[in-house]
Each structure stands twice: as structure tokens, then as C-alpha cells.
Residue, then its C-alpha position, 0 to 999 in steps of 0.5 A: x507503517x514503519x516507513x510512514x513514520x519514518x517520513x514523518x520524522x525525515x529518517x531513512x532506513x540507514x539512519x534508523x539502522x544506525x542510530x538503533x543498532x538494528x543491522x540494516x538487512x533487518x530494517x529493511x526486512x521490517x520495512x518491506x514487511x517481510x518481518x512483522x514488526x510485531x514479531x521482530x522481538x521486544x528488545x529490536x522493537x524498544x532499540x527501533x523505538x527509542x530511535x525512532x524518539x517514540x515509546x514502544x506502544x504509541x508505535x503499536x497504538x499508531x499502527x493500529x491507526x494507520x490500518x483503520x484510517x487506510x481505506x482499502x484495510x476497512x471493514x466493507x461488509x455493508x458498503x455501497x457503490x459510492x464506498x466502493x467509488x471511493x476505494x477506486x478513486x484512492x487506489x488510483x491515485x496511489x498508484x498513478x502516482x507510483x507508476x509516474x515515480x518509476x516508469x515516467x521520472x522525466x513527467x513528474x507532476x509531485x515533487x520527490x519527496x511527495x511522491x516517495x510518501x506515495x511509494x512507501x505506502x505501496x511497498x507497505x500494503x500487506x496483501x493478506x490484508x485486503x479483500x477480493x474487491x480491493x484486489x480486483x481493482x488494484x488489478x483493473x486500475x493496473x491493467x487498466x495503465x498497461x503496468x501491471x507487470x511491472x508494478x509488481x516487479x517493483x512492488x513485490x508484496x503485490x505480486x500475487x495480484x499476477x493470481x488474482x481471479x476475478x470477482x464472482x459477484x459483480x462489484x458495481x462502481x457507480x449509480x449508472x454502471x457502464x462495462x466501458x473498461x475492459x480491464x475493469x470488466x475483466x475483474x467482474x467490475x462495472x464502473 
């Protein structure tokens, strides 16, 4: 969420670090979520805040925001196969475009700049977050590539998808739902 904003305002996390006094180790702990910007203690927040040239809660309401407006952070209680299409066909791009960043640099079809938005999105999903559906095809559409692996060696918030188990009610992905991936099959889903 913090990297999101920080792209927006084109400051990385040496600059914030400097500009707010926050020693760098702590930004980057805020930025990979390993620290919860929520409880890295109000005199930190307002220092990164200020910094960041925005008040302490337009940071707070934005966060807010940023989780509703993140597809695979909804509510999918009374979701169809088309919503469920939708997720499928965000998670993809997010990570196609993660996997070219990182294992294909030579092929780049985004400019860097572009795709580094994409690779700190990835790195900011909080996993504890997500449901077992948007698990399960994170791990189909990354076994699907063959780099599931190393997805989560670069992407260290995502590792415990190595775990996830499959799905114990099928998740259907389409109107007319074929079993013709067998990454996807695997996880109980039928695209």
C-alpha cells in the first residue's frame, strides 16, 4: 500500500527513509509488510506521512481504499463464475507481468517503470488476507507457468502458497467449464 504511493509520488524507499528520518531497515520492514503500518507507532506514521507530503489519515482513509478497490481483497460471498473469471484474469496479469520482470528481463513487453508498479503490488499482498479461491488460483496460474517456486522466492509474503491445499468445493470459471488445465484441476478448479 505504501509502495503504491510512493510510485505515485516517484520516491523510493531510500529517499523516504531520508527525507523522514525513519532508519531505512524500518521502511523497508513497512514496505514488504513485515511491519504494519498501523502499528509502527504514530510518531513513525506522522514522520513518513509528512514525508510522504500527505496528513496522517488521508494515508489511513487511502488504505482503506486501496484494499476495497483490490479485486482479490472483496468480499466473494455471493460471487458467480464470471467474478470469479475476473479475479482469474487480474491475478494473471499481475503475475505474468511479475514473472516477465524477473525471469524474461530480456522480453519485456512493459516499460520498467510500468512493470515495477506491477512488482510492488506483488510484493504488497498480504496473504492472511485473501481467501482459499484467490489462493488457489494464484497457485494454478503459477504452476500453470512453471514458476511457482520461484515466485515465492522472490515474493516472500506469498510463500505459504507452497501449502495451499486444494479447494473442497469446486470453483467453476466459466459458463461452459472444461478440466483442460491441469494446474487449474489440481486446485479443484474448472476454467
Amino acid at each position: 500500500m505504501l509502495e503504491d504511493i510512493m510510485f505515485k509520488k516517484k520516491m523510493n524507499a531510500k529517499q523516504l527513509s531520508e527525507k523522514s528520518g525513519v532508519g531505512y531497515n524500518y521502511v523497508y520492514k513497512i514496505l514488504k509488510n513485515q511491519v504494519d503500518f498501523d502499528r509502527c507507532g504514530i510518531n513513525t506514521a506522522k514522520r513518513l506521512a509528512d514525508a510522504l507530503d500527505m496528513d496522517l489519515n488521508s494515508i489511513y482513509e487511502y488504505k482503506c481504499n486501496y484494499f476495497q478497490r483490490k479485486i482479490y481483497y472483496q468480499d466473494q460471498s455471493d460471487w458467480n463464475y464470471e467474478k470469479y473469471a475476473e479475479l482469474n484474469a487480474e491475478l494473471n496479469k499481475l503475475f505474468l507481468v511479475g514473472i516477465e520482470y524477473h525471469f524474461a528481463q530480456k522480453n519485456l513487453s512493459r516499460t520498467a517503470e510500468s512493470s515495477k508498479q506491477f512488482d510492488a503490488e506483488i510484493s504488497c499482498i498480504k496473504f492472511d488476507l485473501l481467501t482459499d479461491e484467490t489462493k488457489c488460483i494464484m497457485v494454478a496460474i503459477l504452476n500453470q507457468q512453471k514458476k511457482l517456486r520461484e515466485f515465492v522466492k522472490k515474493y516472500s509474503n506469498l510463500s505459504p502458497l507452497l501449502d495451499q491445499k486444494p479447494l473442497k468445493k469446486k470453483l467453476i470459471l466459466s459458463k461452459e467449464p472444461y478440466d483442460i488445465f491441469p494446474s487449474y484441476t489440481e486446485m479443484n478448479i474448472a476454467y
